[in-house]
C-alpha positions in Angstrom: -168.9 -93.8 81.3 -171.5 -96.3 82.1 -169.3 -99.0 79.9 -166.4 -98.1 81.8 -168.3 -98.6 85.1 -169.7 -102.3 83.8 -166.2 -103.2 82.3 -164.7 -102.3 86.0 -167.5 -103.6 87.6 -166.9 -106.9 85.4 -163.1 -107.3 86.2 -163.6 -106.9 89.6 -166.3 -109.5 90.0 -163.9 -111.8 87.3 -161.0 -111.5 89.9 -163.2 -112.4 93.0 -163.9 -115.4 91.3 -167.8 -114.3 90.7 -168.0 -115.3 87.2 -171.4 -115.9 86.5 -171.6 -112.5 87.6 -168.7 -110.7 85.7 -169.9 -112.7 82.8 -173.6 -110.6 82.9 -171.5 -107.4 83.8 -169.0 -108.0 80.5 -172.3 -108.7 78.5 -173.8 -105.4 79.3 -170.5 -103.9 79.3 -170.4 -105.1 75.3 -174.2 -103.9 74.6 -173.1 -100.4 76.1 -170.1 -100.5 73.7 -170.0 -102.9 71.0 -167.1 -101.9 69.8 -164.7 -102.1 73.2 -162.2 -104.9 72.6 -161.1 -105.9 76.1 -165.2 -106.9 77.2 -164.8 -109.8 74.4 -161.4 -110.8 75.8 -162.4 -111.0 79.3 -165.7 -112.9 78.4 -163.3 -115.1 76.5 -161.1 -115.4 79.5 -163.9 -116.7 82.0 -165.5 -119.3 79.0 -162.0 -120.7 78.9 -161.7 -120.7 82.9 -165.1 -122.8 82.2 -163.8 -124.8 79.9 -166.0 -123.8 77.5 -163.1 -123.4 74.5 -165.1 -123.1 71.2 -167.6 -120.4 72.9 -163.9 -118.3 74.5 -162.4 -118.7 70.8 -165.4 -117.1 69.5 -165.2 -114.0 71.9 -161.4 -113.5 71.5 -161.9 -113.6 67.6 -164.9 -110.8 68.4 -161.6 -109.1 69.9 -159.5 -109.4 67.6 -162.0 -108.3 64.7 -162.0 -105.1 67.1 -158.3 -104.6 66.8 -156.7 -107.0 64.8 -153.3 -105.8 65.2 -153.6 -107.3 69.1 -154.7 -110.8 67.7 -151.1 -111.7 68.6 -151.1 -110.3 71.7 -154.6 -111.2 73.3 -153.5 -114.8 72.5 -150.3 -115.1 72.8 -150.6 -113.5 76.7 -152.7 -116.7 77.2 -150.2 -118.7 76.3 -151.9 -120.0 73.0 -149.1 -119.4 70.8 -150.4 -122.3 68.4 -153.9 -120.8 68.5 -152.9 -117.4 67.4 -150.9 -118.9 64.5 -153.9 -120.7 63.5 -156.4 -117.6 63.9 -153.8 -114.9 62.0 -153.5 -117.5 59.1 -157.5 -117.5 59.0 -157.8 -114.3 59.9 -159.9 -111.9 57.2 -158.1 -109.3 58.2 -154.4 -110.4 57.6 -155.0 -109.0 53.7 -156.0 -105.3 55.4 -153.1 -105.3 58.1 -149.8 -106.4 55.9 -148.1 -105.8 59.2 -150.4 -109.1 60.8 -148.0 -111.2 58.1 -145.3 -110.3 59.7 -146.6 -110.9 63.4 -147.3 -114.5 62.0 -144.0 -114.9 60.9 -142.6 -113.9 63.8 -144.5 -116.4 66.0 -143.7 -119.1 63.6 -140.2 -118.6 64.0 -140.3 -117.8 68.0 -142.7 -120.9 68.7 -142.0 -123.8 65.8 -138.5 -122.1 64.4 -139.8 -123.0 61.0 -137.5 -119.9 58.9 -139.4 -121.3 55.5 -142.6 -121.5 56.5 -141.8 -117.8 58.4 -140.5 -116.5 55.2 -143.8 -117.1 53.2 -145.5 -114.9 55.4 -142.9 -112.1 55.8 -143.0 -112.1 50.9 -146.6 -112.0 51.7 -146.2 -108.9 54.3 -144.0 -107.2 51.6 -145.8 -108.0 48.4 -148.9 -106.1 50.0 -146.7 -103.2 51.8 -143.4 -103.0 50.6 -142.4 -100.2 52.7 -142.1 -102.9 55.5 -138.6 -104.8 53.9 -137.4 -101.1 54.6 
């Protein structure tokens, strides 16, 4: 419980606008549990408030290592559509979740509306899970 009380603690201080002190709270918060997803994303969320890009990338890609399957989702909320492509196509993880391929194509064709470059990634998604074409 003591993560879940930092984490709260944390997002309560982030939306009062304390970040120097969310940040220590989201810090412990990750020590506590290494392995909770949402800490990274919200320490990503005040670096980028900071403008501090490269150190926020480098928390939401802790995130996403967490739960790759919300790589999308944690960046796309941000509105960093282009980021998110980027970060899936690098992504170590895209080869283990077949079903990342097909997020990526999806984006492509929702932000760029590039079918061809979309359809790459959607053979790719199948040739490693063909259950998916189903």
């Amino acid at each position: 419980m003591v993560t879940t009380t930092s984490f709260t603690q944390a997002k309560i201080l982030w939306r009062s606008g304390k970040l120097d002190d969310a940040f220590k709270k989201y810090k412990q918060s990750i020590e506590l549990n290494p392995n909770f997803a949402w800490s990274y994303y919200y320490l990503g969320e005040i670096l980028a408030t900071q403008k501090k890009l490269q150190e926020a990338v480098i928390q939401y890609e802790n995130a996403i290592k967490i739960n790759p399957q919300s790589a999308t989702f944690l960046l796309s909320i941000i509105g960093k559509v282009e980021e998110a492509i980027v970060l899936l196509k690098e992504s170590n993880y895209i080869n283990i979740h077949p079903n990342l391929y097909s997020t990526l194509a999806n984006l492509i064709v929702e932000s760029k509306g590039d079918l061809s470059e979309a359809e790459i990634y959607y053979k790719k998604a199948i040739a490693l899970q063909p259950s998916i074409e189903q």
